[in-house]
LUMPAPA-605619 format. One record per residue (C-alpha): residue number from 1; x, y, z. Coordinates in steps of 0.001 Angstrom, whole numbers. Example, Ala and Ser with C-alpha at 12.3 -4.5 7.8 and 13.67 -1.06 7.14 Angstrom:
! LUMPAPA-605619
nr_c1_c2_c3
1_12300_-4500_7800 $
2_13670_-1060_7140 $
***
This chain:
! LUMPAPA-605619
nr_c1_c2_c3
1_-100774_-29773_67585 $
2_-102921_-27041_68974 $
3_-105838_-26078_65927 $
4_-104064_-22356_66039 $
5_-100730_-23931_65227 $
6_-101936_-26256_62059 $
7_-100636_-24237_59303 $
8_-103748_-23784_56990 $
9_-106612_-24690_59250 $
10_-108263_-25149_61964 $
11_-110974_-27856_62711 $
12_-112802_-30751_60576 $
13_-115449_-30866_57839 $
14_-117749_-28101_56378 $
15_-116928_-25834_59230 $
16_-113020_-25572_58959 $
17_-111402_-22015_59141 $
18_-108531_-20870_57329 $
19_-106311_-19327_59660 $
20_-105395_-15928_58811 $
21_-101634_-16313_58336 $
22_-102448_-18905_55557 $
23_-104699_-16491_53949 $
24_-102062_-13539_53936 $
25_-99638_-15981_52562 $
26_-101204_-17235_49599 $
27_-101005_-13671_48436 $
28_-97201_-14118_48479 $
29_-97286_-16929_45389 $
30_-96459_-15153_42287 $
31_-98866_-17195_40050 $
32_-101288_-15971_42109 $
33_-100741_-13025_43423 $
34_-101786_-9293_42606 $
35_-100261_-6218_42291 $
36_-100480_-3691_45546 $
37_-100679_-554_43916 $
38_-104074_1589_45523 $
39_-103598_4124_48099 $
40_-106400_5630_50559 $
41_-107627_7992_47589 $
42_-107678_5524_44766 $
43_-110237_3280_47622 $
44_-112156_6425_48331 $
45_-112650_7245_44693 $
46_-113962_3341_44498 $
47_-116425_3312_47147 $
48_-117930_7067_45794 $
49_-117610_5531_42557 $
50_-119913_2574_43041 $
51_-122024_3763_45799 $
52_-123386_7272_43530 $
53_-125293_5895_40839 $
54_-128918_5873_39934 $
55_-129970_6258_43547 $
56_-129111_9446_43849 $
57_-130388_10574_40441 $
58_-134050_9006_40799 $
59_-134129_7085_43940 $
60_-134313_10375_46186 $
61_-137891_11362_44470 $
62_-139598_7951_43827 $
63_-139136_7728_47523 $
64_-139787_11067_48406 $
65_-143643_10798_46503 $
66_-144283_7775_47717 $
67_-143034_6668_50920 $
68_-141636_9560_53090 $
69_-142055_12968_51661 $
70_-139215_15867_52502 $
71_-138297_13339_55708 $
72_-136584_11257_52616 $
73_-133249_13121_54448 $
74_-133938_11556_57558 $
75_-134108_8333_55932 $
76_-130937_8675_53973 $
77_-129537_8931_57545 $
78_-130988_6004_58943 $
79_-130185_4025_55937 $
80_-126182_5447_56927 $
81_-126276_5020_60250 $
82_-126934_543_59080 $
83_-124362_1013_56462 $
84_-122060_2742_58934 $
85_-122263_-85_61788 $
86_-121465_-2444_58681 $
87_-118650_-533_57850 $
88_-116877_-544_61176 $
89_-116781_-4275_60875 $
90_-115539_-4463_57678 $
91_-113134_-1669_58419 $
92_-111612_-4189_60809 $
93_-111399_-7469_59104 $
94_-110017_-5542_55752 $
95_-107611_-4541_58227 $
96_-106622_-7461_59949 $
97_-106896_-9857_56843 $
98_-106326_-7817_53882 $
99_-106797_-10462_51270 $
100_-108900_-10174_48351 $
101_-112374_-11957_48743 $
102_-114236_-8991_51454 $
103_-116710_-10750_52962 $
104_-115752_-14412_51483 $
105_-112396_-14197_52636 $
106_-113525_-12574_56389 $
107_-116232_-15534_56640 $
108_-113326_-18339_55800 $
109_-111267_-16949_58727 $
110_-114134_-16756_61429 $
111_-117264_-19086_60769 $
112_-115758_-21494_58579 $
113_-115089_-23120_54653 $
114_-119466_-23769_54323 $
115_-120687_-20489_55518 $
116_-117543_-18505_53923 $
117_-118896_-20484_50234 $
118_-122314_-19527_50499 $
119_-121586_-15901_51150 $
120_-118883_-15912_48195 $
121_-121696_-17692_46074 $
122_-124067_-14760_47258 $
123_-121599_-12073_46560 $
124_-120962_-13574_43014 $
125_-124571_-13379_42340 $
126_-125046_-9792_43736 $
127_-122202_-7987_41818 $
128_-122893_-9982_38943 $
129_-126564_-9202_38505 $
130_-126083_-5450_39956 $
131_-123767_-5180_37371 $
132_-125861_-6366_34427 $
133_-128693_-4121_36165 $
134_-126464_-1553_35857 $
135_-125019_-1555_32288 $
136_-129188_-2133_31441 $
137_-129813_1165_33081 $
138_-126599_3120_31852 $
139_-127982_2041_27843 $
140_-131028_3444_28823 $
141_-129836_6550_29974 $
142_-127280_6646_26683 $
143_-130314_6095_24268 $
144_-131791_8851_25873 $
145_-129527_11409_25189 $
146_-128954_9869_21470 $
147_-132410_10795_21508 $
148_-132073_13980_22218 $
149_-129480_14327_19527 $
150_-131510_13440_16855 $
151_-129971_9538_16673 $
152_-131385_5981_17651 $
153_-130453_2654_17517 $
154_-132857_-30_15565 $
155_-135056_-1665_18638 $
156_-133475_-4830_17774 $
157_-130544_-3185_19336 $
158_-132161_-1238_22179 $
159_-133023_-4488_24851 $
160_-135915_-5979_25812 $
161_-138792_-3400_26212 $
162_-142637_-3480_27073 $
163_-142781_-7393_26816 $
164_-141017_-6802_23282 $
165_-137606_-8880_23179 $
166_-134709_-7349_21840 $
167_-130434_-7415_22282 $
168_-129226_-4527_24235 $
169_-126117_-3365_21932 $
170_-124650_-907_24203 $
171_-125333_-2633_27474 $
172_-123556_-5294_26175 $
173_-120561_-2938_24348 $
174_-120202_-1404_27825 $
175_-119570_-4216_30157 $
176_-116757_-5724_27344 $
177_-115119_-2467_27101 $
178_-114950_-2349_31382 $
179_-113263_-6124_31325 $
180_-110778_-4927_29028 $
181_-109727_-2092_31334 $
182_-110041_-4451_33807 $
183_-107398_-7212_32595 $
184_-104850_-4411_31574 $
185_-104836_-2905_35483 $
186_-106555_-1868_38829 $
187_-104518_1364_38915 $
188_-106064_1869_35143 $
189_-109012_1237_36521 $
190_-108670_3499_38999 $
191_-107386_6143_37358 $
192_-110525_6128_34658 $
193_-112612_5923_37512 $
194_-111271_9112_39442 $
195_-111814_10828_36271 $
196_-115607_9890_36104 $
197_-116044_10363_39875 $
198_-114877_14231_38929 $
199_-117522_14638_36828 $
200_-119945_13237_38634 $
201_-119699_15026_41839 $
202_-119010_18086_39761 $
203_-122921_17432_38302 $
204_-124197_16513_41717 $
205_-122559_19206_43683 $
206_-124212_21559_40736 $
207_-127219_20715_41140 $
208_-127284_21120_45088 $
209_-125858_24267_44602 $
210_-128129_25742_41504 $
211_-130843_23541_43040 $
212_-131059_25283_46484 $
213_-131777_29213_44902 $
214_-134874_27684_44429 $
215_-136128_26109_47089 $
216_-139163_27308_48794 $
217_-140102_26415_52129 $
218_-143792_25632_51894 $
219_-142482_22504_50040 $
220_-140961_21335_53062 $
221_-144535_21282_54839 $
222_-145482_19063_56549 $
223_-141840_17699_56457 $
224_-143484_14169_58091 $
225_-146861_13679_56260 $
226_-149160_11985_57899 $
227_-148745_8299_57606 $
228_-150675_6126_55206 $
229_-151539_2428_54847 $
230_-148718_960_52456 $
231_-150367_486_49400 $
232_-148477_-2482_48480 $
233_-149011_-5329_46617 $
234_-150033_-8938_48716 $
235_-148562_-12234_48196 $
236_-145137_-12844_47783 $
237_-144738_-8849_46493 $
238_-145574_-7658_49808 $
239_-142573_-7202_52746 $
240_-142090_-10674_54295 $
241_-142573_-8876_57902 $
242_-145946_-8310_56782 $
243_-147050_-12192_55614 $
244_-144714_-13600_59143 $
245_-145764_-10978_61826 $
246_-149241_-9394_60489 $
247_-146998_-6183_60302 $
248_-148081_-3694_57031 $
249_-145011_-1132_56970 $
250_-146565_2376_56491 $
251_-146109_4972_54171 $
252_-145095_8487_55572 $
253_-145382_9436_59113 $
254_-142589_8500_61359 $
255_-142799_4559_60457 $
256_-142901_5659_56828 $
257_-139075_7163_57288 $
258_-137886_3633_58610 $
259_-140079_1716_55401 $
260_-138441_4842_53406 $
261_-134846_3687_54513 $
262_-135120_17_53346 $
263_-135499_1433_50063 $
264_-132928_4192_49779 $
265_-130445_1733_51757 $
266_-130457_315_47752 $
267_-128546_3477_46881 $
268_-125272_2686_49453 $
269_-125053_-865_48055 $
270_-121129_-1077_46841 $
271_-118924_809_49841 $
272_-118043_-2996_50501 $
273_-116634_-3534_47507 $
274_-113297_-1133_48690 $
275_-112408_-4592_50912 $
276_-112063_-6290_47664 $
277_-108966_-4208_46851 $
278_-107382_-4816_50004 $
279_-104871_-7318_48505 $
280_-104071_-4665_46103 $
281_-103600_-1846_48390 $
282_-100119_-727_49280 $
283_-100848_10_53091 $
284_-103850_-1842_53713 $
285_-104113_-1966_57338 $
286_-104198_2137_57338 $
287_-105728_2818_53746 $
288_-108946_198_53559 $
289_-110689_1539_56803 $
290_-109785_4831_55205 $
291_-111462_4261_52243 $
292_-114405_2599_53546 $
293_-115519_4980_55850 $
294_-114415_7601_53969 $
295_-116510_7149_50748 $
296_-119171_6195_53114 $
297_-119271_9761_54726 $
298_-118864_11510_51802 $
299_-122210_9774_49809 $
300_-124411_10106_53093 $
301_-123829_14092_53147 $
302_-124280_13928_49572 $
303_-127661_11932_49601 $
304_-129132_14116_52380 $
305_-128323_17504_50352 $
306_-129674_16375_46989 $
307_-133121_15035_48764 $
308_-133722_18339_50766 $
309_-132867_20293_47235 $
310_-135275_17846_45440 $
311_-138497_18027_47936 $
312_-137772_21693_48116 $
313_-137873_22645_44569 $
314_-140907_20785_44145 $
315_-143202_19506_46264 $
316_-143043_15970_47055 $
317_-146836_14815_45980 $
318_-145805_16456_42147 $
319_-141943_14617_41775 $
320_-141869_12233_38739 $
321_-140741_9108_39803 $
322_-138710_8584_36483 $
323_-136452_11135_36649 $
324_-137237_13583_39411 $
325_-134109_15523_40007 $
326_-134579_16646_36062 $
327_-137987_17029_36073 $
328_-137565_19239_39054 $
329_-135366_21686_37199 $
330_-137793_21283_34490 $
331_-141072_22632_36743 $
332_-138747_25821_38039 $
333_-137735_26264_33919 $
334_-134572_25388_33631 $
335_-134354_22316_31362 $
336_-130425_23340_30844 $
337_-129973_22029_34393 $
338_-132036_18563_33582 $
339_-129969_17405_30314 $
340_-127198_18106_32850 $
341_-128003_15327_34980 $
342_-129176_13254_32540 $
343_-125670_13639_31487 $
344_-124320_12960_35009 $
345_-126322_9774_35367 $
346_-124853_8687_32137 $
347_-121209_8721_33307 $
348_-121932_8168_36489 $
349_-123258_4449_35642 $
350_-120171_3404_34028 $
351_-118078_3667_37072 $
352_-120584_1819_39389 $
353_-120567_-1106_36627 $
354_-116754_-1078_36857 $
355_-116390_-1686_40099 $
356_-119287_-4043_40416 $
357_-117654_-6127_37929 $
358_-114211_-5674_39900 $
359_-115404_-6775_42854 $
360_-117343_-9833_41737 $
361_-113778_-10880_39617 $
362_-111735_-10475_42725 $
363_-114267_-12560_44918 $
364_-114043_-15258_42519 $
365_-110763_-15177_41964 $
366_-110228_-15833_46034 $
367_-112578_-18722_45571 $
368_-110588_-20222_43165 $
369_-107414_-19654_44942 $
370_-108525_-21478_47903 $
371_-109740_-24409_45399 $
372_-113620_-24230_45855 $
373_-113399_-23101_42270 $
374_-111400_-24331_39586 $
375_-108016_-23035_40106 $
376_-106998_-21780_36711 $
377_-108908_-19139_37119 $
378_-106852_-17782_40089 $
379_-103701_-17421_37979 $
380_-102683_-13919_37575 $
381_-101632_-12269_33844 $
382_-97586_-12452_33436 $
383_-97609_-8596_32779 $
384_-100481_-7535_34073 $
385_-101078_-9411_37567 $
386_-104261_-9754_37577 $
387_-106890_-12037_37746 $
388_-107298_-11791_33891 $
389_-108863_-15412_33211 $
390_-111602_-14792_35972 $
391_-112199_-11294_34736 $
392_-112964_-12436_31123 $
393_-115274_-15386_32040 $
394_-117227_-13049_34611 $
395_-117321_-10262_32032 $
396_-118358_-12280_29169 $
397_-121191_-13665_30975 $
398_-122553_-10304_31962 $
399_-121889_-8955_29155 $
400_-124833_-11601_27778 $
401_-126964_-11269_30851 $
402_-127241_-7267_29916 $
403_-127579_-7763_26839 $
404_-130284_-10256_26334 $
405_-132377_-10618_29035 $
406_-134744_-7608_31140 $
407_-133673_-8396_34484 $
408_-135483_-5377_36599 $
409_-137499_-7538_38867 $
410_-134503_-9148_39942 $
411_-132529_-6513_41329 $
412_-133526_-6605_44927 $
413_-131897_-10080_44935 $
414_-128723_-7547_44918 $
415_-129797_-5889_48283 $
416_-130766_-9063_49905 $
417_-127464_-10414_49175 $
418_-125420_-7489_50492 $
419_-127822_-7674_53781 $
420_-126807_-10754_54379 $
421_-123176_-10619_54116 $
422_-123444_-7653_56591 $
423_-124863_-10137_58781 $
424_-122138_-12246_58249 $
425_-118953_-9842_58762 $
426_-120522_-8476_62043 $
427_-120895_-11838_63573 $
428_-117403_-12561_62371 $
429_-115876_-9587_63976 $
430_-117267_-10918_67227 $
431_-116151_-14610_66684 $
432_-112681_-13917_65525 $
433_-112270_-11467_68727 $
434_-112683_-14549_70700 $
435_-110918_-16958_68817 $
436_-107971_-15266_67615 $
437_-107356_-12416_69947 $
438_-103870_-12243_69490 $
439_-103943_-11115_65787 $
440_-102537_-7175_65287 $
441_-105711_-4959_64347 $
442_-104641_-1471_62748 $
443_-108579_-554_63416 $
444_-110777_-1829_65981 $
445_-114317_-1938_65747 $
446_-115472_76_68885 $
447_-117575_-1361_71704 $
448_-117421_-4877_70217 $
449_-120118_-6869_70446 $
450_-122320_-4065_70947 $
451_-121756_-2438_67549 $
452_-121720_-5667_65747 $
453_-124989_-6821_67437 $
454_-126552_-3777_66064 $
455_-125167_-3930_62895 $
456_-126840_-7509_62828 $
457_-129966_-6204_63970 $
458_-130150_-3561_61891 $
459_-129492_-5398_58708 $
460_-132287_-7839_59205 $
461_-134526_-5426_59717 $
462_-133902_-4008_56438 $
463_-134379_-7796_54967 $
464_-137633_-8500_56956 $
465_-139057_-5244_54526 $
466_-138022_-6705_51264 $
467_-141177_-8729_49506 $
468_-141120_-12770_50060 $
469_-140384_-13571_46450 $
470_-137266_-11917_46519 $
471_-136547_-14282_49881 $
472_-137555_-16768_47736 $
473_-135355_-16583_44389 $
474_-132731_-16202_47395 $
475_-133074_-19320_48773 $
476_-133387_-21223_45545 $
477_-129785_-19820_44457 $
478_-128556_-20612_48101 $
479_-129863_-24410_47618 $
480_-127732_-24336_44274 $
481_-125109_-23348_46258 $
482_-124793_-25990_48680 $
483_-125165_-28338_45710 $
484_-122417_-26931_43652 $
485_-120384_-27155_47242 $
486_-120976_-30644_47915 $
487_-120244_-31682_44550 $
488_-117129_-29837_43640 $
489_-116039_-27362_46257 $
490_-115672_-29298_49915 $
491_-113802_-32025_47477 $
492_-111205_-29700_45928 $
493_-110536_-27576_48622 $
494_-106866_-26589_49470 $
495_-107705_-26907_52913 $
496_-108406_-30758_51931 $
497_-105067_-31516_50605 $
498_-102506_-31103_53159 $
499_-99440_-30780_50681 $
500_-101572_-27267_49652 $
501_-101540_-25974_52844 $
502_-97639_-25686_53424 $
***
């Protein structure tokens, strides 16, 4: 029998594929299957959802002081031009296998069971920490405005802050409150997070509207400062081009806009997360490219507005790197405007942590479908459908992560981790155009392999400018991974027990 005619796999050992067929019909077992109920909106309000969070609220003027100046927009489009190559290949596997899993569930169809574990076990680390990240931020954002209000919580309650330990209350509070949405329903979920989408875009579109009355255009000059030395940190802190090639990555002038990009490229992380859903999309093969590119377009236009308001209001040596779209509202005397997006940021934080945590339950719970993780925790809820036993183990431990521990310095771990699985989807697009040619693709990624080379490219150039020590808390979780794999996963794999695969 032919390896394309074996009905779950094809090939021997750690580098076994599951075929695509037996991927689309393990979403056809009712004890493990979820409810399709998302349309092309519901995935677009998802990927804006996740992708506008606190980049766009104080990314845009950190960067804009300190690495780029007013040419901050130019780097918002680089950084979308990477995402967008990444997006065409995703836009075809979500199309062609639209299972839940994204990049997991692309990687077991194409490179094999070994490389399609450690990107799951990357993704699970990424959304998980991004999430916890998240919630930390949001509480920080929500004592603010307490603040403001005349209330405070004990610092007991308000996380760990300046070396002082303490339980984050509300960071915690928030990420129980989004599992509980969570187990009840996806179209729940989305429907809270349309509602906080509104609002958000309302607040960004406001202040790119109000913003640009006061623009003046001899903030926009030079619009490419001169470049500058990085001033970087050495050791592991500085950009591991720097310590392999001898490299320093500048800050402004033109090479400043591509150092600028590897930054603000932070601020897309999530538009992936839309192929998560695809199991739970009614029309998959039309709505998930849909979503994915759609979202995309929509935050890119978005970024580049609010950093041309932002270095045109103020000048880019004077922006606060704290909170510099307030601040800038502040300097022209309208602090109105500022609680606004304080305000904006708030609400806007909740909806990325929802979806982080969404996607990280619905990679795990493809995991444990296909056996590399325990399989009770791929059982769906009898009313609910979904992946309820997952979602509660995944949300109670970040729920604890956010709440007890100050995980900052950890959060380009997140980027790394979505770098690489963009590595990993383009070169799957190419493989599985060789391999399985014959399967029906709604969308095609154009000029294949050019645009997946570049996508490949492209991401790893982003990596080479993230500091060594984040390569190296990588690794380490990578080398747990393969342990945990050896141990448990390559053993109990459905792909291992023949009687699973029929």
């Amino acid at each position: 029998m032919s390896t394309q005619q074996r009905p779950g796999s094809a090939g021997n050992g750690i580098f076994r594929t599951k075929n695509v067929e037996q991927s689309i019909r393990d979403t056809e077992d009712p004890e493990h299957a979820l409810r399709k109920s998302l349309s092309a909106l519901d995935l677009t309000v998802f990927g804006v959802g996740v992708i506008i969070g606190t980049g766009i609220f104080v990314l845009t003027g950190v960067v804009a002081k300190q690495t780029a100046g007013p040419a901050t927009a130019l780097a918002f489009v680089v950084a979308g031009v990477v995402c967008a190559l990444a997006a065409l290949c995703y836009a075809e596997f979500a199309s062609t296998v639209p299972v839940a899993g994204s990049a997991y569930t692309f990687s077991y169809a194409s490179l094999g069971e070994l490389p399609a574990w450690i990107i799951g076990w990357d993704l699970v680390l990424e959304l998980a920490l991004g999430c916890a990240v998240v919630a930390v931020g949001w509480s920080g954002y929500v004592r603010s405005l307490m603040g403001n209000a005349g209330l405070s919580l004990p610092d007991a309650l308000s996380g760990t802050q300046n070396g002082k330990f303490g339980f984050d209350l509300l960071a915690f509070l928030l990420v129980l409150i989004l599992t509980a949405i969570l187990v009840i329903g996806v179209k729940l979920s989305s429907r809270i997070t349309a509602v906080i989408v509104g609002v958000k875009i309302t607040v960004v579109l406001l202040v790119i509207i109000v913003g640009a009355f006061f623009i003046k255009g001899a903030n926009y000059q030079p619009f490419i400062p001169p470049a500058q030395p990085s001033s970087g940190g050495g050791g592991l802190s500085a950009p591991i081009i720097q310590l392999m090639a001898g490299f320093t990555p500048s800050n402004f002038g033109v090479m400043g806009i591509f150092t600028a990009a590897a930054v603000v490229f932070f601020a897309f992380i999530g538009f992936d997360i839309v192929a998560t859903a695809a199991e739970e999309t009614v029309n998959p093969q039309r709505d998930v490219p849909r979503g994915i590119l759609g979202s995309l377009l929509i935050c890119t236009v978005l970024y580049v507005a609010v950093s041309l308001v932002v270095t045109g209001m103020q000048h880019y040596s004077e922006l606060s790197v704290d909170a510099p779209l307030a601040d800038a509202f502040k300097s022209v005397g309208h602090p109105f405007w500022a609680g606004l997006i304080s305000f904006g940021a708030a609400v806007g934080l909740t909806s990325v942590c929802m979806i982080l945590l969404l996607g990280q339950t619905r990679v795990f719970f493809a995991m444990s479908r296909d056996g590399l993780l325990p399989r009770t925790f791929s059982r769906v809820h009898p009313r609910f459908a979904t992946p309820y036993r997952s979602t509660l183990l995944l949300g109670l431990i970040v729920a604890v992560v956010a709440g007890f521990t100050s995980i900052e310095e950890l959060a380009e771990l997140v980027n790394i981790g979505t770098l690489f699985a963009f590595v990993v989807v383009a070169l799957g697009v190419i493989i599985l155009r060789r391999t399985r040619p014959d399967l029906p693709r709604s969308f095609r990624t154009p000029l294949v392999p050019f645009v997946p080379i570049a996508s490949v490219l492209a991401s790893l150039w982003l990596m080479l400018n993230l500091p060594a020590e984040t390569w190296l808390r990588f690794g380490i979780w990578m080398v747990i991974g393969f342990v945990v794999y050896f141990l448990y996963g390559r053993r109990h794999s459905r792909l291992d027990r023949p009687a699973d695969r029929t």
